[in-house]
MMTF fields as JSON, N, C-alpha, C and O atoms, coordinates in Angstrom:
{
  "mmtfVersion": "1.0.0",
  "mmtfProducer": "UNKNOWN",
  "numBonds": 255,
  "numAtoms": 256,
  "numGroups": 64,
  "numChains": 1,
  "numModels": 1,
  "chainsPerModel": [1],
  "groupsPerChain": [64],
  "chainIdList": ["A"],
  "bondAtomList": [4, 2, 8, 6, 12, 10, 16, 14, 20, 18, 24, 22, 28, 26, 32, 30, 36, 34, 40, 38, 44, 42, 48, 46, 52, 50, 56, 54, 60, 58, 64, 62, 68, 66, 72, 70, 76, 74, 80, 78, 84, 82, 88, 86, 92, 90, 96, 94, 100, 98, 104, 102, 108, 106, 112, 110, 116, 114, 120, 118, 124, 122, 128, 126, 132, 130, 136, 134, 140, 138, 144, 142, 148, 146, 152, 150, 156, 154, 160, 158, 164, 162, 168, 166, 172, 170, 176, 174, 180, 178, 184, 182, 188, 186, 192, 190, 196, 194, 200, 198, 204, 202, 208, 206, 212, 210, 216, 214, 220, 218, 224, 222, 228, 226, 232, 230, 236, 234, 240, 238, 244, 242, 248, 246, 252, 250],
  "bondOrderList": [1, 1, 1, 1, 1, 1, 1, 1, 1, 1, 1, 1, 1, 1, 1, 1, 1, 1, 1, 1, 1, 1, 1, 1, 1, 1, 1, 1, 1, 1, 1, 1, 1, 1, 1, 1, 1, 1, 1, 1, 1, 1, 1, 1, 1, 1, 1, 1, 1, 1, 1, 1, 1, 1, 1, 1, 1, 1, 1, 1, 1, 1, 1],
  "groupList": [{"groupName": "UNK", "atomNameList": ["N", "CA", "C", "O"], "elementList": ["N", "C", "C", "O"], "formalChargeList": [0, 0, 0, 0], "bondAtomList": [1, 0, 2, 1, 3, 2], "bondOrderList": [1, 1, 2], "singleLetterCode": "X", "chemCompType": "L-PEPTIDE LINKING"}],
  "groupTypeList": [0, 0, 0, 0, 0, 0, 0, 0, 0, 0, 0, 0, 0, 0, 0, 0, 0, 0, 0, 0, 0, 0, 0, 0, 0, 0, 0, 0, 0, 0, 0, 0, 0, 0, 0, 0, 0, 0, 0, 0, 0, 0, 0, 0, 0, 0, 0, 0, 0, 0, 0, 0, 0, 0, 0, 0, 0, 0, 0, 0, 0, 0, 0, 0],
  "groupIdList": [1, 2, 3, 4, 5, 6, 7, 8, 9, 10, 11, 12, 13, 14, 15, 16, 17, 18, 19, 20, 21, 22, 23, 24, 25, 26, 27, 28, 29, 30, 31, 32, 33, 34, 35, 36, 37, 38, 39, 40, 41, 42, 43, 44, 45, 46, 47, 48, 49, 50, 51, 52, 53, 54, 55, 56, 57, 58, 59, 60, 61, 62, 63, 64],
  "secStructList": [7, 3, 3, 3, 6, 6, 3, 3, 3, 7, 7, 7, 7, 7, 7, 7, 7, 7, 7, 7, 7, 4, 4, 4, 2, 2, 2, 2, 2, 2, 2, 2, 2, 2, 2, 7, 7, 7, 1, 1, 7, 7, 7, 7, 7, 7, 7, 7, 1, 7, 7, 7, 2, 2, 2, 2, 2, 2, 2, 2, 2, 6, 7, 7],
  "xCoordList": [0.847, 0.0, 0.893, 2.079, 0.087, 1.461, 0.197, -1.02, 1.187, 0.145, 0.225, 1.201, -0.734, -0.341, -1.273, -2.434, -1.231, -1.603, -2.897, -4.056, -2.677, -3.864, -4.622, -5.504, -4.685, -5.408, -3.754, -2.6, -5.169, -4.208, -4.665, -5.799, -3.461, -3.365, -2.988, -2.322, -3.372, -2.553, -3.093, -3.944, -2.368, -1.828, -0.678, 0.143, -0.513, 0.838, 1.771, 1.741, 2.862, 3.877, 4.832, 4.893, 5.676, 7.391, 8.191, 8.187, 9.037, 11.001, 11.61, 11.47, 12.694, 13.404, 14.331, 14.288, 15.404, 17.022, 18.048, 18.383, 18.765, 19.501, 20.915, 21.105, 21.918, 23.426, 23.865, 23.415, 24.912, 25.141, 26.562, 26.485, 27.483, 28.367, 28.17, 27.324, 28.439, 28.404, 27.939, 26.928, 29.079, 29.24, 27.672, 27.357, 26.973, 25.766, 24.453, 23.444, 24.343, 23.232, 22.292, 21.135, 22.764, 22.626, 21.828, 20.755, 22.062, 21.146, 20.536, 19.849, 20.525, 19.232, 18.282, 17.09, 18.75, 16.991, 16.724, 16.005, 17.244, 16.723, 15.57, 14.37, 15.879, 15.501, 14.195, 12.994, 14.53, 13.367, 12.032, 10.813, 13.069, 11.547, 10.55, 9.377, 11.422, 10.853, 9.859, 9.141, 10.078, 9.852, 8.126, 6.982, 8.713, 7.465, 6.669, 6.854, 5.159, 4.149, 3.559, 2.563, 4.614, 4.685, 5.047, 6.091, 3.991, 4.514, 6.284, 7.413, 5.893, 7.307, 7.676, 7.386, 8.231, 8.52, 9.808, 10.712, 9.554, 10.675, 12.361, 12.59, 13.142, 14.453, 15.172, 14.794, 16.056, 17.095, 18.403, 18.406, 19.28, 20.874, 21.271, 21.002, 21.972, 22.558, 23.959, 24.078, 24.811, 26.661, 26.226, 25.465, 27.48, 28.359, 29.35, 30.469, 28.697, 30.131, 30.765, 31.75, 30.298, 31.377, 31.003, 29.995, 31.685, 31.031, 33.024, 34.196, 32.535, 33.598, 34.38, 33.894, 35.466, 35.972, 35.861, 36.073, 35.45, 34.344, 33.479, 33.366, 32.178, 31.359, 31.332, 30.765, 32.232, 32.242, 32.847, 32.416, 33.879, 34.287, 33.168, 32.673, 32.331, 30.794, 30.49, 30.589, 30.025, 29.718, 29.836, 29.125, 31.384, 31.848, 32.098, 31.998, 32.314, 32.347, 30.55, 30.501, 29.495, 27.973, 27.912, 27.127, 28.19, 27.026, 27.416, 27.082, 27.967, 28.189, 27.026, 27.132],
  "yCoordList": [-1.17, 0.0, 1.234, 1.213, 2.522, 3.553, 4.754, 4.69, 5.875, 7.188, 7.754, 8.462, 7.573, 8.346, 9.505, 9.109, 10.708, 11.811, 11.902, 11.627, 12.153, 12.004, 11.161, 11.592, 9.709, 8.607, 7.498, 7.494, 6.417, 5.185, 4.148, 3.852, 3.8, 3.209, 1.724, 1.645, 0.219, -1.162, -1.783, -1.509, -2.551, -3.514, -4.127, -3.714, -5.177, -6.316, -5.484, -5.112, -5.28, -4.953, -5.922, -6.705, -5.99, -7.043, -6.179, -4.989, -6.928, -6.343, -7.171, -8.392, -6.012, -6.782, -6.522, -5.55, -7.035, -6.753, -6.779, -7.896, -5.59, -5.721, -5.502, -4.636, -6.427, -6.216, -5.482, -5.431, -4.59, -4.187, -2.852, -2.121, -2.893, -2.244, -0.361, 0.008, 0.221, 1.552, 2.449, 3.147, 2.216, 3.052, 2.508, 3.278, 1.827, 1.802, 1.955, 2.173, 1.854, 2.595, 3.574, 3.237, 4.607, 5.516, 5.206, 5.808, 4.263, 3.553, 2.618, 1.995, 2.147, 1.012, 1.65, 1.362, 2.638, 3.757, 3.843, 2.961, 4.99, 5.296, 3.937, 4.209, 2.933, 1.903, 1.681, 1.773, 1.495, 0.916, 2.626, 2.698, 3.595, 4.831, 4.85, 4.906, 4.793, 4.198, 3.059, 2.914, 2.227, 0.672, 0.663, 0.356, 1.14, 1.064, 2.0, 3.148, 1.041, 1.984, 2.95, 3.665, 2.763, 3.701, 5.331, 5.659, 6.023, 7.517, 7.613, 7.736, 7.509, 7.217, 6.092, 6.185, 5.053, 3.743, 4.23, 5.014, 3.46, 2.971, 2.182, 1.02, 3.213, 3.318, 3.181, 3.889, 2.499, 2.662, 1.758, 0.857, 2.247, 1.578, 1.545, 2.402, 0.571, 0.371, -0.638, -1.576, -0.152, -0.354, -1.058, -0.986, -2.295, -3.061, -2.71, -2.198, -3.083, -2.888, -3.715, -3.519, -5.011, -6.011, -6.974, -7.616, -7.24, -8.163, -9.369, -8.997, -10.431, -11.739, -11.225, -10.6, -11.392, -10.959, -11.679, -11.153, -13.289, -13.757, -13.516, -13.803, -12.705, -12.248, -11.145, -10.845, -10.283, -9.301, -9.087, -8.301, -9.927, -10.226, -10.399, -9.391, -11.62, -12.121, -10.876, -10.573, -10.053, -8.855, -8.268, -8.136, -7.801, -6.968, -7.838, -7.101, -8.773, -9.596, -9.296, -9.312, -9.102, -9.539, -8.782, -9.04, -6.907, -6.142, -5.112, -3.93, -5.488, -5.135, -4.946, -4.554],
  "zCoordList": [0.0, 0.0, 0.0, 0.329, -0.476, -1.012, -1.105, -1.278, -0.89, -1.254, -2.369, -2.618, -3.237, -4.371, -4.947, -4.845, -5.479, -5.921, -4.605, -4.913, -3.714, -2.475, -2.13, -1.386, -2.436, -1.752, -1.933, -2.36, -0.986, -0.459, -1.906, -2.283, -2.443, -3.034, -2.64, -1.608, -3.438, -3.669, -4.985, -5.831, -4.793, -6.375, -6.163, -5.344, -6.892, -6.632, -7.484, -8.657, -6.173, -6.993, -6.98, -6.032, -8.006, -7.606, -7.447, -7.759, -6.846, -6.753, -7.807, -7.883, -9.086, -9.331, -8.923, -8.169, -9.088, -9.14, -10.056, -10.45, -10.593, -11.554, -10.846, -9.993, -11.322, -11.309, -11.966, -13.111, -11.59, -12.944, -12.4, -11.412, -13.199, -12.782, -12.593, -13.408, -12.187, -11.914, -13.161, -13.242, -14.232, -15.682, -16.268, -17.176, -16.133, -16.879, -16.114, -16.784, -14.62, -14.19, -15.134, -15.387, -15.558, -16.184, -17.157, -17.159, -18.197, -19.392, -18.92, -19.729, -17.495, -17.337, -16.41, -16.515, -15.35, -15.13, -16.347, -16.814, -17.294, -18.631, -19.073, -19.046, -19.349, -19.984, -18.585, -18.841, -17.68, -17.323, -17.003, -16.85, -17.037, -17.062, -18.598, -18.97, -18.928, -20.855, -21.238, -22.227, -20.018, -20.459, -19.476, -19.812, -18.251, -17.183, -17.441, -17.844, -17.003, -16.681, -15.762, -15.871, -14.61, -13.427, -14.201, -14.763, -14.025, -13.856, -12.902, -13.378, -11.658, -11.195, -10.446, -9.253, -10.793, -10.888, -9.976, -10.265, -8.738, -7.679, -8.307, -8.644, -8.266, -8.711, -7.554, -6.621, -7.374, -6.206, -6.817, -7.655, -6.206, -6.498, -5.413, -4.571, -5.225, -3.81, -4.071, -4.86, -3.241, -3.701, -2.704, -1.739, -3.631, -2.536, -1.195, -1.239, -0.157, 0.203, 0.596, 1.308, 0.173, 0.083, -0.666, -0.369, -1.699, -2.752, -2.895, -2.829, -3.048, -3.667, -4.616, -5.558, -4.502, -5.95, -6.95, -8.042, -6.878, -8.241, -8.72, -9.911, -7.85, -8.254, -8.86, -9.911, -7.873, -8.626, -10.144, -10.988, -10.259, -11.955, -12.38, -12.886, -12.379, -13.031, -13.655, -14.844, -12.476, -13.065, -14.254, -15.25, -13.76, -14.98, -16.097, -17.078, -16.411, -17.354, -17.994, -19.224, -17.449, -17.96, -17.686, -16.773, -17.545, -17.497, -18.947, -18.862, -19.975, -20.994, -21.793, -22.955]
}
């Protein structure tokens, strides 16, 4: 449940999660404000602060 333009709003929302290295944030908000039907669609980024250093390769290897 959520407030929106002056009433209480619900509806199923999901969480996704995208990986993705720093330098492209930038083009995947873009992509998902474009893509979604949310007027303003819940954006957040949130750093590691401690990630494997295998994983974190994974990463950068796949977020090309």
């Amino acid at each position: 449940m959520y407030a929106w333009k002056g009433k209480i709003e619900s509806g199923k929302e999901y969480r996704v999660l995208f990986k993705m290295v720093e330098a492209r944030y930038g083009s995947v908000e873009r992509a998902i404000r474009d893509l979604h039907s949310y007027e303003l669609p819940a954006i957040h980024a949130v750093p590691f602060a401690h990630i494997s250093a295998s994983h974190a390769a994974w990463i950068d290897e796949n977020a090309a």
